[in-house]
Residue, then its C-alpha position, 0 to 999 in steps of 0.5 A: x493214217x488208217x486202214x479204215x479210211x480207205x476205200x475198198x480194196x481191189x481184189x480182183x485187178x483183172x475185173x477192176x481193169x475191164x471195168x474201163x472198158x464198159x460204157x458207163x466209165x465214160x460217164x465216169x470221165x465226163x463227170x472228171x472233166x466237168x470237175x476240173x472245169x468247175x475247179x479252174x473256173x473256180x480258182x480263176x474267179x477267186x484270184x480275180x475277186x483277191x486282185x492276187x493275179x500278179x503274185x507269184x509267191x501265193x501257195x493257193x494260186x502259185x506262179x500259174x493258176x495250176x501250180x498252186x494249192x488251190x486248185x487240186x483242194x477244189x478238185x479233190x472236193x468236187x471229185x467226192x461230191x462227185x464220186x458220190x452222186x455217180x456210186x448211186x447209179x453206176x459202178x465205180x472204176x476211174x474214180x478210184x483211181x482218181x481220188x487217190x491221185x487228186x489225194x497226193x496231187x494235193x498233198x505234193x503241192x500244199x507241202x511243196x509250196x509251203x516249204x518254197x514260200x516260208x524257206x526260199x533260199x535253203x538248200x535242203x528245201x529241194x531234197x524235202x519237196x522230193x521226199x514228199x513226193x516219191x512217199x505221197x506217190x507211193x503212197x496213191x500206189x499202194x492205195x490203188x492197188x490194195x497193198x495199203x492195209x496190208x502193208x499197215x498191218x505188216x508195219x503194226x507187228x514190228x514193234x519195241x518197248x521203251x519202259x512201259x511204252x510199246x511203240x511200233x513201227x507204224x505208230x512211229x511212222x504215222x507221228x512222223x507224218x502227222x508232225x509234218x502235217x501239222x507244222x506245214x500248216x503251220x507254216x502255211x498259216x504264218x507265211x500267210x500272215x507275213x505276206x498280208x502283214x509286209x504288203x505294201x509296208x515302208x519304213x517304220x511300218x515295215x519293221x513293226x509288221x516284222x515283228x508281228x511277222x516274226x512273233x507270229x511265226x515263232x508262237x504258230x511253230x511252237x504251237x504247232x509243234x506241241x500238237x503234233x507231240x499231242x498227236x503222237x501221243x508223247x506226255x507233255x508233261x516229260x517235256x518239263x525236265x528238257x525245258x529246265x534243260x533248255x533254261x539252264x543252257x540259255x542262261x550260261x551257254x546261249x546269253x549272246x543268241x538269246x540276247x540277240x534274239x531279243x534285241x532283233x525284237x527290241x530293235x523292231x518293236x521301237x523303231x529305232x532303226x528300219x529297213x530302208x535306214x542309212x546307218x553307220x557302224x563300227x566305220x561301216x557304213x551302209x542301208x539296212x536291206x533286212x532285220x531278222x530275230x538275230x542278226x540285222x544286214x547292212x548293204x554299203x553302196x559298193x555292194x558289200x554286206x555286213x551281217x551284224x548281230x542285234x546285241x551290238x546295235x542296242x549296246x554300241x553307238x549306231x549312227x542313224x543317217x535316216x531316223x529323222x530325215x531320209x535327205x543326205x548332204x552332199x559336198x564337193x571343193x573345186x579351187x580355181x586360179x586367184x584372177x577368176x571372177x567369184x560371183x561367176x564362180x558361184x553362179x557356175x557351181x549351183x547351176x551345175x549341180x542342179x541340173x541333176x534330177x537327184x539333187x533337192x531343189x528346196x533346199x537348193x545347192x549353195x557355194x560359198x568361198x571357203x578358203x584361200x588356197x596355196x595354188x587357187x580360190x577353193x569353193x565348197x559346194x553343197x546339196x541335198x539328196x533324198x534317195x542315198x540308196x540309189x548310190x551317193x558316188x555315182x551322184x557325186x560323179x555326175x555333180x563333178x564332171x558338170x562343174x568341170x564342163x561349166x568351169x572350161x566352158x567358161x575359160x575359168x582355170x583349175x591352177x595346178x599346184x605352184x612351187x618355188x625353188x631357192x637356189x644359195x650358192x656356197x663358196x668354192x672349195x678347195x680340193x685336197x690332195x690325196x690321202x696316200x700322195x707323199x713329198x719326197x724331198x732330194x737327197 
């Protein structure tokens, strides 16, 4: 940020405030309101042609047409076209406030958006998304009214020396602010190609778009961050030392994190396990709702989750229920009275389970007689089913309760378990007398 990118002070506030009561600022306002039609125009036209008029995470078009980064981007560019072609007839007044409005008006918005689209869930994004709008605000303010360069000046003349470096309190300021400028764009650019790449991705081809995604992200942040160090003007060349630094602890302290960082992107990159896939681990068993650089999460059908690091997946036997087939077998055994019609049996059971919409008709629901039971007949009855991530116990549930309507409606008996008691009488005995009773004989 520099002085001498700002427009001309105002000295005289008094004389700047009295310019809006002239005839010619209303000149001024028509020319603003021309530009925010043709920029709401604009915006509107351009998310019809994109067919983006349902998403709502957009950090162009946002939830609402005004909420995005688009529209202030538009304004603030036909406000200097603006401004210029009126600055050759008229004197300027409104327009400088509004061009340092429409300035942090852009900033605010391209930062926050950002920030809510690539880190949607963490808890500090709100406290940043304040931040940059009490400085971008106060930042219009001290343009308006003029106090910018001098505040700059002020900032420039408190300064320190580290070795043969001289670093000033400014200098620090604008570094800090030119590295957020550069790694929000760089977010911006990723959070875009991972929106275009998971669109309407499935399966394999969703993992193998995550990891794009994710290699994309972490190469624009380096990227990023490397330039923004440029800007600032530290020598990248000192970095070197902070690397080996960084290599050595890798190679002792961080070999579980690096390893699971290179699993996540192993795991991704062969497909061996997808999100959607139902999978058993360690006894857990559950569909995989999300697999990130370090850790994959695993959601049973009760609702609980299991975060599970990526090492474990590629060293530990994984059991993948949907690699090759996403259809799920499903069994139930029902035991009947030993008089019961069989054929009727069987009829009774396929007909019941396949009058669910879940259940697969090819291949169809089969019973057979399984075993002899000590109270019944016991059946086995199986079925397929091609959604296990829609639940498998409510499905069940269903299968069951239909089997135990048909059963009763037919008068056919689920026997209850039969036990049969032996009774073996033992002989009498006889009673002896009591220990401390004694025979006294007559003397």
């Amino acid at each position: 940020m520099s002085s001498t990118a700002n427009p001309k002070p105002i000295d005289d506030l008094g004389l700047w405030l009295s310019g809006f009561a002239q005839p010619t600022v209303l000149v001024e306002l028509a020319a603003l309101v021309v530009c925010v039609v043709l920029a709401w125009f604009f915006s509107w036209a351009l998310r019809r042609a994109l067919g983006m008029q349902d998403e709502k995470t957009s950090v162009l078009f946002g939830r609402r047409l005004i909420d995005g980064a688009l529209f202030p981007l538009v304004l603030l560019t036909l406000g200097y076209i603006a401004r210029a072609l009126v600055t050759k007839f008229l004197p300027l007044a409104a327009f400088k406030v509004a061009i340092p409005v429409l300035v942090s008006l852009v900033v605010i918005r391209v930062g926050v958006k950002v920030l809510q689209v690539a880190f949607a869930t963490a808890p500090w994004v709100r406290v940043l998304e304040r931040t940059i709008s009490w400085v971008a605000w106060l930042a219009m303010v001290l343009w308006v009214s003029g106090l910018l360069p001098v505040v700059l000046a002020e900032l420039d003349g408190i300064n320190w020396k580290i070795g043969a470096t001289t670093l000033s309190l400014r200098t620090l300021l604008e570094g800090i602010i030119t590295a957020g400028v550069v790694l929000i764009l760089s977010l911006w650019v990723s959070s875009a190609i991972e929106t275009r790449l998971l669109r309407k991705a499935v399966g394999g081809d969703l993992s193998l778009r995550k990891a794009v995604s994710n290699a994309t992200r972490a190469l624009l942040m380096f990227l990023g961050l490397i330039v923004a160090l440029s800007m600032v003007g530290i020598d990248l060349t000192a970095l070197s030392v902070l690397g080996g630094a960084i290599g050595v602890g890798i190679g002792f302290g961080l070999q579980k994190l690096a390893s699971n960082y290179v699993s996540g992107f192993v795991i991704l990159a062969e497909r061996s396990m997808r999100i959607g896939d139902n999978v058993r681990v360690d006894n857990f068993e559950g569909r995989i709702t999300d697999i990130n650089a370090r850790y994959t999460v695993i959601r049973s059908t009760t609702g609980r989750e299991s975060i599970v690091p990526n090492e474990l997946l590629i060293i530990n036997r994984v059991e993948n229920l949907s690699l090759a087939d996403n259809r799920l077998w499903q069994s139930t055994v029902v035991s009947v009275a030993y008089d019961s019609d069989v054929e009727l049996v069987m009829r009774l059971l396929t007909e019941a389970v396949a009058e669910h919409e879940r259940v697969l008709k090819d291949p169809g629901p089969s019973a057979a007689l399984s075993s002899f039971g000590a109270d019944g007949l016991e059946f086995t009855l199986g079925y397929w089913i091609a959604d296990p991530e829609n639940g498998t116990l409510n499905i069940r549930s269903l299968v069951n309760r239909s089997i135990l309507a048909a059963l009763r409606a037919n008068g056919i008996e689920i026997p209850y378990p039969q036990r049969v008691l032996h009774m073996v009488s033992a002989p009498a005995l006889t009673p002896e007398p009591p220990a401390d009773s004694a025979v006294h004989e007559p003397r």
